[in-house]
Structures are given as C-alpha cells and as structure tokens.
DRENTORKOL-3810 file (N, C-alpha, C; in nm, 4 decimals):
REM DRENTORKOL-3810
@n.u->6.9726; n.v->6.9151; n.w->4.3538; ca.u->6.9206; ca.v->6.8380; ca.w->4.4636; c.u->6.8914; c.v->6.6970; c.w->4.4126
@n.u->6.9148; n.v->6.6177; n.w->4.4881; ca.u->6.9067; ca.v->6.4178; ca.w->4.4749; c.u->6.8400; c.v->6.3795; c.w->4.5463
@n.u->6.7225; n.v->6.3405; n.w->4.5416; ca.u->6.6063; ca.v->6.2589; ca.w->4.6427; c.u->6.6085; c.v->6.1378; c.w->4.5885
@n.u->6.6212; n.v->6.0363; n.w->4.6751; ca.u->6.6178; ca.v->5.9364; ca.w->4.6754; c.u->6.4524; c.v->5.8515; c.w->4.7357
@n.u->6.3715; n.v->5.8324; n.w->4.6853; ca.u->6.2515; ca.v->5.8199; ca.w->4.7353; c.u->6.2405; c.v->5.6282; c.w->4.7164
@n.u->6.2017; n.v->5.5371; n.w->4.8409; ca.u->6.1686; ca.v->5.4432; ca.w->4.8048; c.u->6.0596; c.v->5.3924; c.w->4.7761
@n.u->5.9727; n.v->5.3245; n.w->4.6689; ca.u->5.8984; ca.v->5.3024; ca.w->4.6098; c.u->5.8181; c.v->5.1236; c.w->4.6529
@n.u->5.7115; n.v->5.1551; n.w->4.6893; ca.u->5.6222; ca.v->5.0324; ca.w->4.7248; c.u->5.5401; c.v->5.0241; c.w->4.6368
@n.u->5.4080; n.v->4.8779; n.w->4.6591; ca.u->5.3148; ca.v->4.8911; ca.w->4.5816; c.u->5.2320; c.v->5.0178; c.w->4.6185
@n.u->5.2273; n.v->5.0051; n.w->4.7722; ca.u->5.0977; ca.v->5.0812; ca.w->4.8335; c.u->5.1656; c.v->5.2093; c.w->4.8895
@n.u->5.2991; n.v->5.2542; n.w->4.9109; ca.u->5.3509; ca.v->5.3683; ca.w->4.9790; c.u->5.4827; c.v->5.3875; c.w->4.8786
@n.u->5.5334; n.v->5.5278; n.w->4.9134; ca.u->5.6266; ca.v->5.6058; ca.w->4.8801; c.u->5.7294; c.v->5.6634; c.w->4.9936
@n.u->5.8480; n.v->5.7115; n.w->5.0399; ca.u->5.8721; ca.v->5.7047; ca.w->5.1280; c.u->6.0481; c.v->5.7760; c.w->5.0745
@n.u->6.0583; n.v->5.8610; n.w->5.1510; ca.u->6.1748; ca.v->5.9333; ca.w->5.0942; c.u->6.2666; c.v->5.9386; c.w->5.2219
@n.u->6.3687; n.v->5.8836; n.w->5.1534; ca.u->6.4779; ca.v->5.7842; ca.w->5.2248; c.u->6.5825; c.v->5.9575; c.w->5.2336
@n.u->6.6249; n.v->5.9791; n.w->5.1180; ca.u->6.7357; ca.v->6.0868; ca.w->5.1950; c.u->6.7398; c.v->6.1910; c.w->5.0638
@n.u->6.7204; n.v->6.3249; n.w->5.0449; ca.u->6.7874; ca.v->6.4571; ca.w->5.0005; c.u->6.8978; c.v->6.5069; c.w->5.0114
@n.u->6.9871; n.v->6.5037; n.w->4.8861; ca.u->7.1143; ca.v->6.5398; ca.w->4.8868; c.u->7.1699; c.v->6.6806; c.w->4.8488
@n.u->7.1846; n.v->6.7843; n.w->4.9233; ca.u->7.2031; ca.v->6.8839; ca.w->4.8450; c.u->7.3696; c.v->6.8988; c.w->4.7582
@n.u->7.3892; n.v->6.9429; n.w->4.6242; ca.u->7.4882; ca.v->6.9222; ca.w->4.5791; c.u->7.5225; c.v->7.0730; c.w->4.4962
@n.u->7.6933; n.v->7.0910; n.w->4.5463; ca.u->7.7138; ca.v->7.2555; ca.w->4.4710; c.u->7.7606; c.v->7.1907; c.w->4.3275
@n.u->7.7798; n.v->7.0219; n.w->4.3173; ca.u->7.8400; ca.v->7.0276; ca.w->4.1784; c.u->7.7445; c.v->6.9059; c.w->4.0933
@n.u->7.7310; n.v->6.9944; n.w->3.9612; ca.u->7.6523; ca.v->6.9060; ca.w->3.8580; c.u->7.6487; c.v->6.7724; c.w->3.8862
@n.u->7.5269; n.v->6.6991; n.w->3.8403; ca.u->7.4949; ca.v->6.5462; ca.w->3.8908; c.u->7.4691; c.v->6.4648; c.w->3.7805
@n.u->7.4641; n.v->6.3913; n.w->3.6955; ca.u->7.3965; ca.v->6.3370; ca.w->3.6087; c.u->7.3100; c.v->6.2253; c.w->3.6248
@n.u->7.2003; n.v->6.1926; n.w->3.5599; ca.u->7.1047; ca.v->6.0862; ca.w->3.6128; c.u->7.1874; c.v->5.9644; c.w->3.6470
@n.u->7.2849; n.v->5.9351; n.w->3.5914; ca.u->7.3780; ca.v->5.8025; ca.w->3.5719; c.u->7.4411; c.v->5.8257; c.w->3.7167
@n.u->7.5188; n.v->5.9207; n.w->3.7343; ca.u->7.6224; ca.v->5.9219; ca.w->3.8757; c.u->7.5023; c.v->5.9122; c.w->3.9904
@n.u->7.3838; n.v->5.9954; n.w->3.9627; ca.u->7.2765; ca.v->5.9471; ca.w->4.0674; c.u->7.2475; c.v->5.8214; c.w->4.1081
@n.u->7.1800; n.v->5.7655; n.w->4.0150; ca.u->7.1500; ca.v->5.6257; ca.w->4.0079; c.u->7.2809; c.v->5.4684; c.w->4.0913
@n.u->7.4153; n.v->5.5674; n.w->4.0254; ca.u->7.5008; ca.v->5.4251; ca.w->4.0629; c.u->7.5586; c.v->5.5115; c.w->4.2015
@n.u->7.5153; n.v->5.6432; n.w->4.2599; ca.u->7.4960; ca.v->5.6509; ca.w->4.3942; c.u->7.4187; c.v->5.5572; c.w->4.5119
@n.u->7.2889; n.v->5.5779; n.w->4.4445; ca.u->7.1858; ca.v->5.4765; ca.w->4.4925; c.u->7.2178; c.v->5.3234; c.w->4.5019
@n.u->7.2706; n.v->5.2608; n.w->4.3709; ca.u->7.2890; ca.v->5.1429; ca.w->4.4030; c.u->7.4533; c.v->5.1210; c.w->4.5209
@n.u->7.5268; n.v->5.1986; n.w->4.4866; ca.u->7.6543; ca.v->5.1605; ca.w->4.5804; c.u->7.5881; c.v->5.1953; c.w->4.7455
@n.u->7.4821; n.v->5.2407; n.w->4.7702; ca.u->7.3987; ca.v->5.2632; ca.w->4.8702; c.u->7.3287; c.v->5.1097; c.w->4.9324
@n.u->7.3517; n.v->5.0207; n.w->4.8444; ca.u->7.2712; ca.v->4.9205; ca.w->4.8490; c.u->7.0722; c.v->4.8884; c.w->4.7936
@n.u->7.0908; n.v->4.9956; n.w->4.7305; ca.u->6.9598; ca.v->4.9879; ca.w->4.6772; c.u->6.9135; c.v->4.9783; c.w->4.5308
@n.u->6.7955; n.v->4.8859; n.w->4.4499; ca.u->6.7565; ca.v->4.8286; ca.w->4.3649; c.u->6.6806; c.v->4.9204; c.w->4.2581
@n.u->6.7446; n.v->5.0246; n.w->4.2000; ca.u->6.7097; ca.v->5.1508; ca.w->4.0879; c.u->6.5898; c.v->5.1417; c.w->3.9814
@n.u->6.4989; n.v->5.1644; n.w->4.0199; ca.u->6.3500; ca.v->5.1702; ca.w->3.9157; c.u->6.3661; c.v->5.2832; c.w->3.8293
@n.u->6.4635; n.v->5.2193; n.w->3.7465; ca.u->6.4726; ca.v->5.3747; ca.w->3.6153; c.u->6.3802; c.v->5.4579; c.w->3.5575
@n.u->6.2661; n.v->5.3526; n.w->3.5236; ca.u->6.1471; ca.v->5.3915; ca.w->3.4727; c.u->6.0928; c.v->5.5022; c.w->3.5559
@n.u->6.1185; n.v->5.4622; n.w->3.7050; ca.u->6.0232; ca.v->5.6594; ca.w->3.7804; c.u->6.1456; c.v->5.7100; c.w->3.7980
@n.u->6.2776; n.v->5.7538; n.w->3.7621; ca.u->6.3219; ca.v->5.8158; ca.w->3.7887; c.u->6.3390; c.v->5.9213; c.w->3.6958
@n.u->6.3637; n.v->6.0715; n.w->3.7491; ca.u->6.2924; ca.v->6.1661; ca.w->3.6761; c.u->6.4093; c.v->6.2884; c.w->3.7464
@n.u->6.4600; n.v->6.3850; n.w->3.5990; ca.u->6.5067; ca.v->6.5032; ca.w->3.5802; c.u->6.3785; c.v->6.5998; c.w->3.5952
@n.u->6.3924; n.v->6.6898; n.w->3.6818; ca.u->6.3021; ca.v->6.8420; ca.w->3.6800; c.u->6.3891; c.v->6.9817; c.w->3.7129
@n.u->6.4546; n.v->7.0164; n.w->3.5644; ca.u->6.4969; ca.v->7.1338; ca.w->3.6189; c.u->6.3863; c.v->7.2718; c.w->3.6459
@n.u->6.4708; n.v->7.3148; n.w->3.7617; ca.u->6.3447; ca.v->7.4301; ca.w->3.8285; c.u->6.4326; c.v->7.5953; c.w->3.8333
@n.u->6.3545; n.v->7.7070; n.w->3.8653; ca.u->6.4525; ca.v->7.7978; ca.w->3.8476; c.u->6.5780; c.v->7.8207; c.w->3.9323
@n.u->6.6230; n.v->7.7467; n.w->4.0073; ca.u->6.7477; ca.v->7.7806; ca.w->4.0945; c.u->6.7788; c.v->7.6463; c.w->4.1196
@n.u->6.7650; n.v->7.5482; n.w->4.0553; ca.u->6.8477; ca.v->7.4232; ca.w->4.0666; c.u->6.7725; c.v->7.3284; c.w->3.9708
@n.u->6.8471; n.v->7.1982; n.w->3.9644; ca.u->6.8094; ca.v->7.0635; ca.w->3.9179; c.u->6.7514; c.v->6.9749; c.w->4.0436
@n.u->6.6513; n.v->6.8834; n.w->3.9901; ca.u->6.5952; ca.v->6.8056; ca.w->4.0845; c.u->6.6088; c.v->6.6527; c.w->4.0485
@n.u->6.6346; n.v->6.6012; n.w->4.1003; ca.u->6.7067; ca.v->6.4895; ca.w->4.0764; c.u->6.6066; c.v->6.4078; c.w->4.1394
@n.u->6.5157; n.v->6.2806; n.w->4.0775; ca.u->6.4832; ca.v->6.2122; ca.w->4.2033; c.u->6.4872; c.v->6.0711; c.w->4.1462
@n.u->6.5519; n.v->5.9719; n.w->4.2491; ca.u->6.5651; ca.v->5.8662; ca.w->4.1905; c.u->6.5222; c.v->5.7407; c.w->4.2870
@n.u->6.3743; n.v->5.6768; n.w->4.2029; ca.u->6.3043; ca.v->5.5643; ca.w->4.2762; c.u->6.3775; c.v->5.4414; c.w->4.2985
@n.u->6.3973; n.v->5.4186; n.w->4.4493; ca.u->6.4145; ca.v->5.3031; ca.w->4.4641; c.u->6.3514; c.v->5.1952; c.w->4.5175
@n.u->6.3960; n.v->5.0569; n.w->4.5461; ca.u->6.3366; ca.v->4.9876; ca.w->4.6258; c.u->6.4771; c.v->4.8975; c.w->4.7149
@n.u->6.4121; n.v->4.8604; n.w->4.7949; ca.u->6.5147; ca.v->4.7951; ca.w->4.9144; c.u->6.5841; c.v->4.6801; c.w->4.8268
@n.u->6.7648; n.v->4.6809; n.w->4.8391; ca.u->6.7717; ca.v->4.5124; ca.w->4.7894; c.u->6.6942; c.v->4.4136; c.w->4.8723
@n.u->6.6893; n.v->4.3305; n.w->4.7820; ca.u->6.6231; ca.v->4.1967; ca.w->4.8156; c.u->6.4177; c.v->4.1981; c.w->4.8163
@n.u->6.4439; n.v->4.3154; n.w->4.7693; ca.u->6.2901; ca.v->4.3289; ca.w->4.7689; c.u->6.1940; c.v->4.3728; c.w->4.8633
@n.u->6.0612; n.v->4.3167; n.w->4.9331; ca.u->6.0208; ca.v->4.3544; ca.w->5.0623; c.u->6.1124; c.v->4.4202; c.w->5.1966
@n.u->6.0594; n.v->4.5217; n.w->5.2404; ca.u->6.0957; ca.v->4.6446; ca.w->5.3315; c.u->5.9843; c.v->4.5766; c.w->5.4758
@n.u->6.0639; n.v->4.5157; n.w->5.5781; ca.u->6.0075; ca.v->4.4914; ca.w->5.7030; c.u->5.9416; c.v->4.5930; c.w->5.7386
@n.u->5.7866; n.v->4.5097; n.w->5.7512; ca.u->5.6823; ca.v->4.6254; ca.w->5.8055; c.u->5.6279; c.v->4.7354; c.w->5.7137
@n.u->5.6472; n.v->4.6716; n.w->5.5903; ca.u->5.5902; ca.v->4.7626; ca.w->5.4304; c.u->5.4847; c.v->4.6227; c.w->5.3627
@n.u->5.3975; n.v->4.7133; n.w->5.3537; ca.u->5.2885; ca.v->4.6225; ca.w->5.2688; c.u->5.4052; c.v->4.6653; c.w->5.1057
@n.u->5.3911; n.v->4.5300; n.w->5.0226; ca.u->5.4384; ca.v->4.5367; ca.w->4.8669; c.u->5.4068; c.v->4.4718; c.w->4.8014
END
C-alpha cells in the first residue's frame, strides 16, 4: 500500500492510497509522487512493513508551496 499524505505546518492531509499487487520501492514511490506534480519531503517518508503487506507512505507538499485555504 502507497499513501501519499500532504504535509503542512499546522495539518496533515492524505491526498490518495494506492493499493498495489506488485512490489514498490521507496524510490519508484517517491518519483510517482513527483510525476504527480508534487514536492517529496524524504525526511517523513517512511517504510512500515506489517503482517500482510508493505506500507508505503510518502510526505508531500503542493508544488509551489502554499495549498489555497491551508494555513503553512
């Protein structure tokens, strides 16, 4: 599974869950996200394997920065 969660100062906000039957690596995640148009905060992004899958979640933030109608 690939969550894509976007990341504010003051909020968190989870943009889209991907379910996937084939292996993912943090890298193919990540340059998912950006060909998505979005700005990859490596630092929170985070592997959790669990007992019946991998969890994938990778913080982003909007290009260009500020998200209309998001305190940041």
């Amino acid at each position: 599974m690939i969550a894509m969660v976007e990341v504010g100062e003051d909020y968190t906000d989870r943009l889209i869950t991907i379910k996937s039957n084939n292996p993912c690596s943090m890298e193919e995640a990540q340059k998912d996200a950006r060909d998505a148009g979005y700005q990859v905060i490596a630092e929170l992004c985070s592997i959790v394997p669990t007992m019946h899958e991998v969890q994938i979640t990778i913080a982003v933030e909007p290009e260009g920065g500020k998200k209309d109608g998001r305190k940041n």
